[in-house]
Each structure stands twice: as C-alpha cells, then as structure tokens.
C-alpha positions in Angstrom: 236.3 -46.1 151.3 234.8 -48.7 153.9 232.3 -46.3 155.9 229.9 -46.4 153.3 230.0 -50.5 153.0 230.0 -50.8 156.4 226.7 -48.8 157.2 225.6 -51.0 154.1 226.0 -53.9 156.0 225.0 -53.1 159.5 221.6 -53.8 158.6 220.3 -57.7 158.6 218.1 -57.3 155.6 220.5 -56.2 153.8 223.1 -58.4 154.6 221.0 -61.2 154.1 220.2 -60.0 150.3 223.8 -60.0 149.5 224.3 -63.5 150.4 221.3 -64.1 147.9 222.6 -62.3 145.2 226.3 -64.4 146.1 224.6 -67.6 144.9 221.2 -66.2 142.8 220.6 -69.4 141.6 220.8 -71.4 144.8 218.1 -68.9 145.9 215.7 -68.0 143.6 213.8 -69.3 140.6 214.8 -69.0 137.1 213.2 -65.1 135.4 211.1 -64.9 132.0 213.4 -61.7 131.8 217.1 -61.5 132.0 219.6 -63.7 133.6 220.5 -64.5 136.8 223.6 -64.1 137.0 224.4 -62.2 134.1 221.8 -59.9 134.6 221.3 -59.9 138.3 218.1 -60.4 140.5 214.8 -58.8 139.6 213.7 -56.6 142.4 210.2 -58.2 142.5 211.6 -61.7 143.2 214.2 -59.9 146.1 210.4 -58.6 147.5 209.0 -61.8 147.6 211.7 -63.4 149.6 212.4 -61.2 152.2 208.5 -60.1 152.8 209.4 -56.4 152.7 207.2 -53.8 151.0 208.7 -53.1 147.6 209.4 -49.6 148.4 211.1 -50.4 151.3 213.6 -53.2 149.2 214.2 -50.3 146.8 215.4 -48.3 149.9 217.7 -51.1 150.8 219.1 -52.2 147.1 219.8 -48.2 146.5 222.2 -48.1 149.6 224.4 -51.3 148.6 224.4 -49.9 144.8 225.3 -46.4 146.7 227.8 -48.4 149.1 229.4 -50.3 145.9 228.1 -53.9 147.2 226.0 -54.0 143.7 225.2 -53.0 140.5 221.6 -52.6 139.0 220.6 -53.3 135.2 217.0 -52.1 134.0 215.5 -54.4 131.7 211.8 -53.7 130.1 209.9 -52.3 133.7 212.1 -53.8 136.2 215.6 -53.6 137.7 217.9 -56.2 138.7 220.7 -56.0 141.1 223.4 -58.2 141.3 226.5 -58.6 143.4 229.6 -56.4 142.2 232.3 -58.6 142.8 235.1 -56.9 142.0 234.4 -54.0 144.4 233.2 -56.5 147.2 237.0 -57.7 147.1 238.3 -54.1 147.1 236.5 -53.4 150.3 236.5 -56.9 152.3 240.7 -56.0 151.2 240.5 -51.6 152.1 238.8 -53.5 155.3 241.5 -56.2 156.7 244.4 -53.8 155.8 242.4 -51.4 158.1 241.9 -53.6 161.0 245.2 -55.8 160.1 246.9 -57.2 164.0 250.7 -55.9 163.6 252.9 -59.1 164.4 254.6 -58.6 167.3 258.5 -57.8 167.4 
C-alpha cells in the first residue's frame, strides 16, 4: 500500500510536480483547454516548467498515476494530471500508522 508511493516520491522531480499540481493555479497559467483544477494540468505546461524532455515527464506522471498520487483526464490531444486527493490522504494516513512512535508505558 505505501511502497509504491514511496518510490513515487523518492525522486525530486517528481516530488516537486506534486507540489505544483497541490496549488495549479499558484503555479501555472490559465489553459485554452480544460480546467485547472477541475481538469488537472496539461502535460505540456508540466514540460515547460520543469525543463524535462516530454517523454521523460510522461515517464514521471505515469508512476504517480501508477503510485495513486494522481489521476490523468485526456482532453482533445493532450492529458492532464491532477493531484488525487483523496488517495494522497489514504497514504500520507497507511504511512504515519506505519511508522506511528508507541507511547511509552
């Protein structure tokens, strides 16, 4: 349940992306296509930002959709990615009950 978000995670780029797609707006321009935060991030604009090939941003985005981090939504030619919330909380809570300190007797 966590091994697969954790791997997700380990990597800078990624991590950095996520905390993009927490606050879209706060870090990238409004799209002609799709929303957002409704709709989630187009992959091009995601390119742009981090100055990685667009293969290579594929590669990254298809390991936090695989990992659960986020969701993808194809609209006309392009996908968009967008944090998934709800299973962000399941793991950040799968994750402290794992490493949770036992209070001591």
């Amino acid at each position: 349940m966590i091994s697969a978000p954790l791997r997700a995670l380990s990597n800078s780029k990624r991590l950095t992306i996520l905390r993009w797609l927490r606050d879209p707006t706060s870090h990238f321009p409004p799209q002609r296509d799709g929303d957002l935060v409704v709709d989630g991030v187009c992959v091009g604009f995601i390119t742009k930002k981090i100055g990685l090939s667009q293969p290579a941003v594929t590669e990254h985005m298809q390991i936090l959709a695989d990992a659960g981090l986020v969701s993808s939504k194809k609209i006309r030619n392009w996908v968009f990615y967008k944090l998934d919330d709800e299973q962000v909380r399941t793991f950040l809570a799968a994750l402290s009950e794992t490493l949770e300190i036992p209070k001591p007797r």
